[in-house]
VEXLO-850330 format. One record per residue (C-alpha): residue number from 1; x, y, z; residue in one letter. Coordinates in steps of 0.02 Angstrom, whole numbers. Layout:
<lumros>
@seq NUM; px X; py Y; pz Z; type A
...
</lumros>
This chain:
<lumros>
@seq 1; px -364; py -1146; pz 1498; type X
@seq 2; px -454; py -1281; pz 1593; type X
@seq 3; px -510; py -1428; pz 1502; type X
@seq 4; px -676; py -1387; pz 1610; type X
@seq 5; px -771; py -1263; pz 1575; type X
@seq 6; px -906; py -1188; pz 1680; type X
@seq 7; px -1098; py -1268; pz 1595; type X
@seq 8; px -988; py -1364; pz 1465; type X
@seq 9; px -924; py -1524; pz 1546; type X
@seq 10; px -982; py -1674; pz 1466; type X
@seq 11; px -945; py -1752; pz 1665; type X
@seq 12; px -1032; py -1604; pz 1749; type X
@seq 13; px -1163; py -1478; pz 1752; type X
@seq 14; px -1227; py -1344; pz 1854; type X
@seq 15; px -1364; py -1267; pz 1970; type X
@seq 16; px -1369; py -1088; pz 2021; type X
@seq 17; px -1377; py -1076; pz 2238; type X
@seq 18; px -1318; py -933; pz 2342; type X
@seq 19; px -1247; py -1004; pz 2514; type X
@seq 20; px -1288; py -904; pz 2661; type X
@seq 21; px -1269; py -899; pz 2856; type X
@seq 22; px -1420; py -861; pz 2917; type X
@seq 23; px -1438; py -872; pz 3115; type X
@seq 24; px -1299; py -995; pz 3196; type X
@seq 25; px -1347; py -1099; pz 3034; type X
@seq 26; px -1278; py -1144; pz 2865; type X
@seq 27; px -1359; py -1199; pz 2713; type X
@seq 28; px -1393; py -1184; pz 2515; type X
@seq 29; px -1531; py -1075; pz 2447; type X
@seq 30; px -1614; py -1108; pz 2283; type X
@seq 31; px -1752; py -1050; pz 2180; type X
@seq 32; px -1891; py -1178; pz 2162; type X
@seq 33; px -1887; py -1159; pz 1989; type X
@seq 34; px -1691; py -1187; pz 1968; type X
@seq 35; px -1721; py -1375; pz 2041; type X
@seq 36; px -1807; py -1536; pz 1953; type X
@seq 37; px -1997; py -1545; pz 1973; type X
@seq 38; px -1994; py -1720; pz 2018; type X
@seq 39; px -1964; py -1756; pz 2225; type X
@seq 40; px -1842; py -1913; pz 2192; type X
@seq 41; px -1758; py -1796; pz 2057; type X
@seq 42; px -1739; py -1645; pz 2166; type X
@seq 43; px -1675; py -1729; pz 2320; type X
@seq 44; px -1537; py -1849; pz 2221; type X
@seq 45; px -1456; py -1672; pz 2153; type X
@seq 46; px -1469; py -1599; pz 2340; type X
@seq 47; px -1357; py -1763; pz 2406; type X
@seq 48; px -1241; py -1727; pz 2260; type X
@seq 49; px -1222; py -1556; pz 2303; type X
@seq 50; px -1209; py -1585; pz 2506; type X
@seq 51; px -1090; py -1726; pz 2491; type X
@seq 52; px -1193; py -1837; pz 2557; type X
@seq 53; px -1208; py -1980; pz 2613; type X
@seq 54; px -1023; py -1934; pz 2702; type X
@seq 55; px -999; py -1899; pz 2899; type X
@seq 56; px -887; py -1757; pz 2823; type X
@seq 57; px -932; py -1728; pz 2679; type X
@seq 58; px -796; py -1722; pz 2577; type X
@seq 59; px -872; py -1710; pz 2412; type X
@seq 60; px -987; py -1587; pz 2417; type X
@seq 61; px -1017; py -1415; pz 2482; type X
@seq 62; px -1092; py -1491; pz 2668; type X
@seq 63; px -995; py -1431; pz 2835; type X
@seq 64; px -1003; py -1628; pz 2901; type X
@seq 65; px -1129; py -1567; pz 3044; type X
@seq 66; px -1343; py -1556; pz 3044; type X
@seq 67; px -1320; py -1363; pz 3062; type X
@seq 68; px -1226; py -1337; pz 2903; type X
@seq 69; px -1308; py -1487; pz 2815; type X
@seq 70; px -1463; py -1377; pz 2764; type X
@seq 71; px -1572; py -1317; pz 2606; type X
@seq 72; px -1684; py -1162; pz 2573; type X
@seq 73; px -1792; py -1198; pz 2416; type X
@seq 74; px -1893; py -1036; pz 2395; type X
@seq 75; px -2023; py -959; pz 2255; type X
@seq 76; px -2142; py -813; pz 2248; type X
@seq 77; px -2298; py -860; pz 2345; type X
@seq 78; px -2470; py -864; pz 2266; type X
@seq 79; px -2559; py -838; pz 2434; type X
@seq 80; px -2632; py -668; pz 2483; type X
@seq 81; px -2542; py -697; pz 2630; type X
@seq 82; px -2370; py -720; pz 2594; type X
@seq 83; px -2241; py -657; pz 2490; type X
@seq 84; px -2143; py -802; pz 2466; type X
@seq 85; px -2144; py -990; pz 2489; type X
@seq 86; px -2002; py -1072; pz 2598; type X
@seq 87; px -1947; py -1248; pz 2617; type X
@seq 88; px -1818; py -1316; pz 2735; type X
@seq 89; px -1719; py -1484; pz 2693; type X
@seq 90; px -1618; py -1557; pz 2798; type X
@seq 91; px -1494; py -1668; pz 2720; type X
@seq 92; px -1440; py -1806; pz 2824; type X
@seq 93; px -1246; py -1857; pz 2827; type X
@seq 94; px -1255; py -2026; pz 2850; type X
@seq 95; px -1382; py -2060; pz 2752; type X
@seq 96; px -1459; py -2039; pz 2572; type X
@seq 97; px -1599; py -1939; pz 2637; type X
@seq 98; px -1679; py -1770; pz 2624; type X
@seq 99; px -1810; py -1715; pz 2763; type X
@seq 100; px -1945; py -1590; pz 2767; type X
@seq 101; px -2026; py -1638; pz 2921; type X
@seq 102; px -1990; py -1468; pz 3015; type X
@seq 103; px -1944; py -1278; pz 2974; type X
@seq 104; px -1768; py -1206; pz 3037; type X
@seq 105; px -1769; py -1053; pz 3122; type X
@seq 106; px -1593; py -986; pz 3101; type X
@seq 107; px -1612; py -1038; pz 2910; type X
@seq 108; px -1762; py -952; pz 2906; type X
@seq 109; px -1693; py -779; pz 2953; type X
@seq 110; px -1617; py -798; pz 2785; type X
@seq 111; px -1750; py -813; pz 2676; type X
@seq 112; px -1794; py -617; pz 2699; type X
@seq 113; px -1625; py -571; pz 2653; type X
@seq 114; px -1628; py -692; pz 2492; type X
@seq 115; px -1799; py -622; pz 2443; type X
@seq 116; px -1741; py -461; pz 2422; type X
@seq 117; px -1585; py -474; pz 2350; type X
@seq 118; px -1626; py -598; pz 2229; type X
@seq 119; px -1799; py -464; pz 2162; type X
@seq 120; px -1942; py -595; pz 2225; type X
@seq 121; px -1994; py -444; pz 2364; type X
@seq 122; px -1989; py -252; pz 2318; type X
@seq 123; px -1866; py -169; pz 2436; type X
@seq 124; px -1923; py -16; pz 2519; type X
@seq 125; px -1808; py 108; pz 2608; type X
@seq 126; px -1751; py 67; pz 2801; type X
@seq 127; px -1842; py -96; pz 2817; type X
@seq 128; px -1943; py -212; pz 2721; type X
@seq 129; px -2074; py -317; pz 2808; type X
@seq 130; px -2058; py -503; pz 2707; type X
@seq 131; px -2230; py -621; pz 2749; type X
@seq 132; px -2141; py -807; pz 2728; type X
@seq 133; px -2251; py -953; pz 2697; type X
@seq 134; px -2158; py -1123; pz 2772; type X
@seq 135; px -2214; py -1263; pz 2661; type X
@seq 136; px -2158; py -1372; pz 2789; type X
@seq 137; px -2260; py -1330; pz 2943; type X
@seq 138; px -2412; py -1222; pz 2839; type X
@seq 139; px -2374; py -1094; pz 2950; type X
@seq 140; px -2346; py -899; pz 2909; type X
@seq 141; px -2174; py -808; pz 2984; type X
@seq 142; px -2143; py -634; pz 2981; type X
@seq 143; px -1977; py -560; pz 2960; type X
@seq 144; px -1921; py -380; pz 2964; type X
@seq 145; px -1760; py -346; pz 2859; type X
@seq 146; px -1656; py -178; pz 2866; type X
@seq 147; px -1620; py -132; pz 2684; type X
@seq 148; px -1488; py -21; pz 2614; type X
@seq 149; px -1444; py 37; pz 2460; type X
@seq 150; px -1590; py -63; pz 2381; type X
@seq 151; px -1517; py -238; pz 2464; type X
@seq 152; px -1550; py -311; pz 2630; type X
@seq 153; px -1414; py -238; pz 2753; type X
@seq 154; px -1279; py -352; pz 2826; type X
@seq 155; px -1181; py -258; pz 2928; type X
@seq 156; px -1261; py -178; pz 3087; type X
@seq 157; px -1222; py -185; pz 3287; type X
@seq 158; px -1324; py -342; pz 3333; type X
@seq 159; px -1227; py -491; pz 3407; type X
@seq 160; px -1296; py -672; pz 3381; type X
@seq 161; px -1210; py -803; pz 3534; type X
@seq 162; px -1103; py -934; pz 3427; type X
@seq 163; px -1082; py -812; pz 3271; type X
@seq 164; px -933; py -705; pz 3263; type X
@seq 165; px -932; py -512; pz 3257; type X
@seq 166; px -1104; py -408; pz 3214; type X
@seq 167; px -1228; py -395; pz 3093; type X
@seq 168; px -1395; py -305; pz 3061; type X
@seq 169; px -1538; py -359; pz 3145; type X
@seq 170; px -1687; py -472; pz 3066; type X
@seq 171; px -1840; py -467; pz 3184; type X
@seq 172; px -1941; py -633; pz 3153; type X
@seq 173; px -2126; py -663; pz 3224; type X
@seq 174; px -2180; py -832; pz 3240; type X
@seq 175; px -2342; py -805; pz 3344; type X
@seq 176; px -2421; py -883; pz 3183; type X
@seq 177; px -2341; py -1071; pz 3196; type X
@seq 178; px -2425; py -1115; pz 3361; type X
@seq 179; px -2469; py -1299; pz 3325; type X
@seq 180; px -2350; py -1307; pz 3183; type X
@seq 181; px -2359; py -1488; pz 3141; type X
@seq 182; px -2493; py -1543; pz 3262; type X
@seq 183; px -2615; py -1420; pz 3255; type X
@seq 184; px -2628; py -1395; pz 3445; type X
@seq 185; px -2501; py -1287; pz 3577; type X
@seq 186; px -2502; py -1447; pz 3715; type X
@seq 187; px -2520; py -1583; pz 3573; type X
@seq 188; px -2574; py -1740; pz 3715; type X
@seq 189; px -2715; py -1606; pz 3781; type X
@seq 190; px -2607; py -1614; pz 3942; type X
@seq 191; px -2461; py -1479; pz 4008; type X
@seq 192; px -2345; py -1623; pz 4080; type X
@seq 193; px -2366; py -1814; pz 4029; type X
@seq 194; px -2261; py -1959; pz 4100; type X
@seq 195; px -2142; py -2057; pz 3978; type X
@seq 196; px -2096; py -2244; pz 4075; type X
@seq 197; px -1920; py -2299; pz 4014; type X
@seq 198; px -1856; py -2437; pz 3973; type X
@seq 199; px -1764; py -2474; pz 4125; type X
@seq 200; px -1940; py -2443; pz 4208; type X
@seq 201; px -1880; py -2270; pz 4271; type X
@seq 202; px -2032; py -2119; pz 4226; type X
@seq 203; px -1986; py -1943; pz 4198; type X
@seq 204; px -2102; py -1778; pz 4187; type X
@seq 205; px -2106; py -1702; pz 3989; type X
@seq 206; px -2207; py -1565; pz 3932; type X
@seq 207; px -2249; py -1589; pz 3745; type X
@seq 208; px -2271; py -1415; pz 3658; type X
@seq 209; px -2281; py -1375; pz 3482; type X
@seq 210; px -2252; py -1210; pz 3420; type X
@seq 211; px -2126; py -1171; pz 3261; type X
@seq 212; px -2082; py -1347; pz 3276; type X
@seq 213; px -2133; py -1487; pz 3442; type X
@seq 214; px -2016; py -1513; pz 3549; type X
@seq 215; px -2022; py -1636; pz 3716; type X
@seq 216; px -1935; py -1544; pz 3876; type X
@seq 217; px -1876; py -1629; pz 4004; type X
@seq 218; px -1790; py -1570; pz 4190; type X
@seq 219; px -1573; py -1632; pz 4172; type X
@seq 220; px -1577; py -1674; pz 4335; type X
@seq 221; px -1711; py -1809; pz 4301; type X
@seq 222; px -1590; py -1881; pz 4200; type X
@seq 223; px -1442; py -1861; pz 4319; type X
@seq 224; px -1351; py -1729; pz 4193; type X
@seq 225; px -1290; py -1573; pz 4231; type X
@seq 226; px -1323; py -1464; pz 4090; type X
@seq 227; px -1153; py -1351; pz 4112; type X
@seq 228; px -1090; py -1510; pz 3984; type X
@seq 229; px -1039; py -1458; pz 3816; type X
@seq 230; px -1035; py -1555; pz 3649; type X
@seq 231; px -862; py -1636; pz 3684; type X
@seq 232; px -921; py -1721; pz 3838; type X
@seq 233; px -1109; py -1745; pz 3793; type X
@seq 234; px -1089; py -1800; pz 3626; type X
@seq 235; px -952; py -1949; pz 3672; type X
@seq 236; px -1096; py -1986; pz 3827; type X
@seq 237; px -1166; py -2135; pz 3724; type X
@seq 238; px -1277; py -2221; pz 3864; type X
@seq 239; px -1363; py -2047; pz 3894; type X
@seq 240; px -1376; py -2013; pz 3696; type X
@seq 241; px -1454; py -2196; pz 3708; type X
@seq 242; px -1584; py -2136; pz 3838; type X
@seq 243; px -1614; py -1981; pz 3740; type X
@seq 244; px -1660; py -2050; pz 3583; type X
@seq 245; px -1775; py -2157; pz 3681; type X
@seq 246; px -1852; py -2019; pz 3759; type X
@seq 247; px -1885; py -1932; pz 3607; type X
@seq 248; px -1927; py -2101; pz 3497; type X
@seq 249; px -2090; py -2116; pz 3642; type X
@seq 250; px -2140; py -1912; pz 3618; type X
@seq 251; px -2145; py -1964; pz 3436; type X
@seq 252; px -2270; py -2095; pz 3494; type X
@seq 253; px -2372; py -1986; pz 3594; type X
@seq 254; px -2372; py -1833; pz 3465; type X
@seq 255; px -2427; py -1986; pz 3328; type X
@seq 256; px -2266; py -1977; pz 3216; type X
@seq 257; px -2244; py -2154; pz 3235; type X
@seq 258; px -2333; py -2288; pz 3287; type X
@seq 259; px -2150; py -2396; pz 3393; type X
@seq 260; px -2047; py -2282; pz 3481; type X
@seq 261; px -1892; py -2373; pz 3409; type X
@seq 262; px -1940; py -2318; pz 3225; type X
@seq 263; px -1940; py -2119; pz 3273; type X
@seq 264; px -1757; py -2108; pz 3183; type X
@seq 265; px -1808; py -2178; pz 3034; type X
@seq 266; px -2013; py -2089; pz 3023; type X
@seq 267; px -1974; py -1930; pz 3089; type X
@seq 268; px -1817; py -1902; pz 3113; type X
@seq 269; px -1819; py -1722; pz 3142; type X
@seq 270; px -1915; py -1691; pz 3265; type X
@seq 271; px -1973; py -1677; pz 3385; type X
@seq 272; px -1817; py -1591; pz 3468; type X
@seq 273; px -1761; py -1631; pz 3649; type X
@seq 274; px -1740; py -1496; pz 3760; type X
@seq 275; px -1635; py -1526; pz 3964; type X
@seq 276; px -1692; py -1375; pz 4042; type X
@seq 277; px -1626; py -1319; pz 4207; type X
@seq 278; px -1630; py -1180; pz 4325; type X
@seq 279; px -1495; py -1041; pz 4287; type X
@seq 280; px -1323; py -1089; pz 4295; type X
@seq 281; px -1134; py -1020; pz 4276; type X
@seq 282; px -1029; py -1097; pz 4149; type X
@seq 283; px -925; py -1089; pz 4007; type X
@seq 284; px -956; py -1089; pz 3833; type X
@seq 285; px -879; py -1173; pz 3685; type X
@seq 286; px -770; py -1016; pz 3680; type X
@seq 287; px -726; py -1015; pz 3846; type X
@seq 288; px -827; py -869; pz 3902; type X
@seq 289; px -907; py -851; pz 4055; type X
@seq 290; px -1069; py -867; pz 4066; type X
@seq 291; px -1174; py -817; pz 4191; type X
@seq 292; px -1324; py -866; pz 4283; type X
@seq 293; px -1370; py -698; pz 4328; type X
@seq 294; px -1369; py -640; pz 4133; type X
@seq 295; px -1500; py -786; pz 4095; type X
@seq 296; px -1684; py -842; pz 4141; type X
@seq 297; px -1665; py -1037; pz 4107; type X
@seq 298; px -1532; py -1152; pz 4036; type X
@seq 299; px -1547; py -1257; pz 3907; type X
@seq 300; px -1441; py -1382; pz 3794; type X
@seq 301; px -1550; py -1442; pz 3641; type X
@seq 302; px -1517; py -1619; pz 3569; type X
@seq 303; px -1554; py -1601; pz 3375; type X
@seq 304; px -1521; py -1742; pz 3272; type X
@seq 305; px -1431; py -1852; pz 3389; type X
@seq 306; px -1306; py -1731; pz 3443; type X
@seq 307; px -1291; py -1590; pz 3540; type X
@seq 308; px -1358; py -1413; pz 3465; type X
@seq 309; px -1204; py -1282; pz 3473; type X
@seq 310; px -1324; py -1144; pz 3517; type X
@seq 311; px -1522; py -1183; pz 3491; type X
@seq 312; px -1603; py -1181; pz 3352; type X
@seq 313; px -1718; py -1030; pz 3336; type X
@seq 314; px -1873; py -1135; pz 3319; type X
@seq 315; px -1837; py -1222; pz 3482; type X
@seq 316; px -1812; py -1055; pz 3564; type X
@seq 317; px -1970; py -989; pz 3509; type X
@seq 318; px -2090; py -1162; pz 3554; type X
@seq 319; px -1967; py -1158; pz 3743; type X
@seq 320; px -2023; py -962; pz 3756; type X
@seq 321; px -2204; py -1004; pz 3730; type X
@seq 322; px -2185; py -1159; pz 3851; type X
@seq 323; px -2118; py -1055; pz 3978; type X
@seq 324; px -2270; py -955; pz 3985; type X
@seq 325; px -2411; py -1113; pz 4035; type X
@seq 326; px -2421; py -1151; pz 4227; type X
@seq 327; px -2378; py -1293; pz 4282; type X
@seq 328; px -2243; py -1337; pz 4133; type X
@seq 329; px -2078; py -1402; pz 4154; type X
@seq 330; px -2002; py -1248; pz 4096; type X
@seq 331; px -2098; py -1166; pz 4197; type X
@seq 332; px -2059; py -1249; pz 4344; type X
@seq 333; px -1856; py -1206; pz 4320; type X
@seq 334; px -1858; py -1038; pz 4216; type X
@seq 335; px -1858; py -902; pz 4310; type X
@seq 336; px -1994; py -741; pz 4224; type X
@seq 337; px -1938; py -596; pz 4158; type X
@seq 338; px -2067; py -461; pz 4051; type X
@seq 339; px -2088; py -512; pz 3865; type X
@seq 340; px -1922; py -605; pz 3839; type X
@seq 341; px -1815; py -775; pz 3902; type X
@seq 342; px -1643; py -761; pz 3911; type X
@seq 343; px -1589; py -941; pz 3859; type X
@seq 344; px -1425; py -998; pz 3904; type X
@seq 345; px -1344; py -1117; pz 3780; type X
@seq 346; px -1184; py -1186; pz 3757; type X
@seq 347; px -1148; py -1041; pz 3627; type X
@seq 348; px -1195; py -918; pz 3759; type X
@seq 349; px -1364; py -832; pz 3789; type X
@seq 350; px -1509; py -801; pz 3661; type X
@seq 351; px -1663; py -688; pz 3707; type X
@seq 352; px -1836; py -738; pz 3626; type X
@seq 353; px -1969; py -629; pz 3624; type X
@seq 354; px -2133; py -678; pz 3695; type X
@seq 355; px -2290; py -568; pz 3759; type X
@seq 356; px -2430; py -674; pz 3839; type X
@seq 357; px -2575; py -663; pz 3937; type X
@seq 358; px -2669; py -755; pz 4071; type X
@seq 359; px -2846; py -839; pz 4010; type X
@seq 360; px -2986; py -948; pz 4094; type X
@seq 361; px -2983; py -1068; pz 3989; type X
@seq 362; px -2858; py -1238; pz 3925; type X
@seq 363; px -2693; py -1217; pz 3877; type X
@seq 364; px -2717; py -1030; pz 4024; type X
@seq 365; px -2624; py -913; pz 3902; type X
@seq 366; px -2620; py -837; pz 3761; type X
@seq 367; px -2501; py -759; pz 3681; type X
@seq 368; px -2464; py -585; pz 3566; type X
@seq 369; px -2283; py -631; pz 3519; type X
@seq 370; px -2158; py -754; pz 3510; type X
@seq 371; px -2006; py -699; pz 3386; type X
@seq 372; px -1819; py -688; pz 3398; type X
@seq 373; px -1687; py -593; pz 3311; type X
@seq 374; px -1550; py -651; pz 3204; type X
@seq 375; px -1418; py -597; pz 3074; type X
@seq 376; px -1389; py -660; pz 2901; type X
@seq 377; px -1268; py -643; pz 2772; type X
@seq 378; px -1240; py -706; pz 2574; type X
@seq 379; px -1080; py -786; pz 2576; type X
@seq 380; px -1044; py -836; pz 2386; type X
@seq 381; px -1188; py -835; pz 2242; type X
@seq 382; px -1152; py -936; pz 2080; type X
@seq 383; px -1150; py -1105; pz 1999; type X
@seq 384; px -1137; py -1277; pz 2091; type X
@seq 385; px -1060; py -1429; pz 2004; type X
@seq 386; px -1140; py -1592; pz 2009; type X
@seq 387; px -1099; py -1758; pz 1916; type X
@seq 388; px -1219; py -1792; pz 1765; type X
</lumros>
């Protein structure tokens, strides 16, 4: 027998999480009431349990990148509105920090799934419709999860770009988190607004906010072509330089922070940076084809300093509904297509929903939808060691 036992070592104890791949994400899910009360509490045992701070994490149960580095923390909802309340961590690997300054979309897709499986949501036959409340942004998502056999379904024919094989489909609607942390679509009160560099250069950005704000700029303004994957853009450490610049002034001008060169360390989250071009053939981190005829814009996502593998769902969902306002920089290089953008991504392509309509008045649109689908699945449910 071991000389540990699971709940009895007098070196270790033990917190219940399920982990789960929800979207092109990774991350641990908890029950509020399974973690301490206390913030400081809370987040030390969610660095223990990540392995961090580690750039691979080693020690804990952390995949050593920001899209496996992540934390669901949910509990039935009191509010008429919702069923349950979510919040997203991100756990940093280089540092002792937790953030909660944004939702994640892919992560998000799971907390249906959870929900029902874990008896916080009745399950009804077919499909169950789960009303999420984000703690994070204040903002209400709706997800739709097939059930079967009184769980949420996993398998199903849907294919997610950068996640192997199928999986039922989770239809989320996010129409709800226009404005998620600002309070406003076009945060400045402007479509475009000019960001002056450093090096004196000024570039065009439109500064949108919905599911989480994100600054888009045109590649070629920066001299990049966007067919560049990870290996090339991540080693690219002038242009990573000019990027966290870029998004260190949109922190300014959305009112994060107050210097441009403390964005990292006051929000460093968002807001996302988005190099959008017109459609494009390339290959993708598999080595597939891609093609610019099978997409309406291309797009590679910068998320904590390094290049997305995909996009993250809420930056699909605030590019959608910044496709839709004249005069934006999306949609000056996207080309239209009814109620959806196809969004190529280094992954491959992602489709976001999105109805809208023409109005007289400031931002000129409004819209009906904006949601995505994704797939989910529990990977392992039990108990997670951590040093006492």
């Amino acid at each position: 027998m071991s000389s540990i036992e699971v709940g009895k070592s007098v070196e270790q104890a033990t917190v219940r999480c399920v982990i789960m791949r929800a979207g092109t994400s990774k991350g641990l899910f908890f029950h509020a009431r399974d973690l301490p009360s206390t913030a400081a509490a809370r987040d030390a045992l969610l660095l223990e349990l990540m392995g961090s701070p580690d750039v691979l994490q080693i020690d804990g149960l952390g995949g050593s990148r920001p899209i496996t580095s992540k934390v669901a923390i949910i509990a039935p909802s009191t509010r008429a509105d919702a069923d349950v309340d979510y919040t997203f961590g991100q756990v940093e690997l280089e540092r002792a920090s937790v953030t909660y300054d944004a939702n994640c979309g892919n992560i998000c897709a799971g907390v249906g799934p959870f929900a029902l499986d874990e008896g916080l949501v009745e399950v009804q036959p077919g499909s169950t419709r789960v009303r999420i409340y984000n703690t994070n942004t204040s903002k209400i998502i709706i997800a739709e999860v097939p059930t079967v056999g009184g769980k949420a379904q996993v398998g199903g024919r849907f294919r997610v770009p950068g996640v192997p094989g199928e999986g039922a489909e989770i239809r989320m609607n996010w129409v709800g988190t226009i404005g998620s942390s600002t309070g406003r679509l076009l945060p400045t009160g402007s479509v475009t607004d000019r960001i002056v560099l450093e090096d004196g250069r000024a570039i065009v950005a439109t500064l949108c906010d919905v599911a989480n704000p994100c600054v888009w700029v045109r590649a070629d303004d920066l001299g990049l072509q966007t067919s560049v994957l990870s290996a090339d853009l991540n080693r690219n450490v002038p242009l990573l330089s000019l990027l966290r610049e870029v998004r260190g002034k949109a922190a300014v001008l959305l009112g994060f922070c107050d210097e441009w060169q403390r964005a990292a360390e006051l929000s460093p989250t968002v807001p996302f940076v988005g190099l959008v071009a017109p459609p494009a053939d390339y290959l993708s981190l598999s080595g597939a084809a891609v093609l610019a005829s099978d997409m309406d814009v291309l797009v590679r996502l910068i998320f904590m300093d390094r290049l997305h593998e995909s996009i993250a769902g809420t930056g699909s969902i605030c590019l959608a509904a910044a496709s839709r306002i004249p005069g934006s920089v999306i949609h000056s290089v996207a080309r239209e297509s009814p109620e959806v953008l196809l969004i190529g991504h280094p992954s491959g392509i992602t489709a976001a929903r999105v109805r809208a309509s023409a109005i007289a008045s400031f931002p000129f649109v409004h819209f009906e939808e904006l949601g995505f689908s994704r797939t989910a699945r529990r990977l392992m449910a039990g108990d997670a060691y951590f040093r006492r």
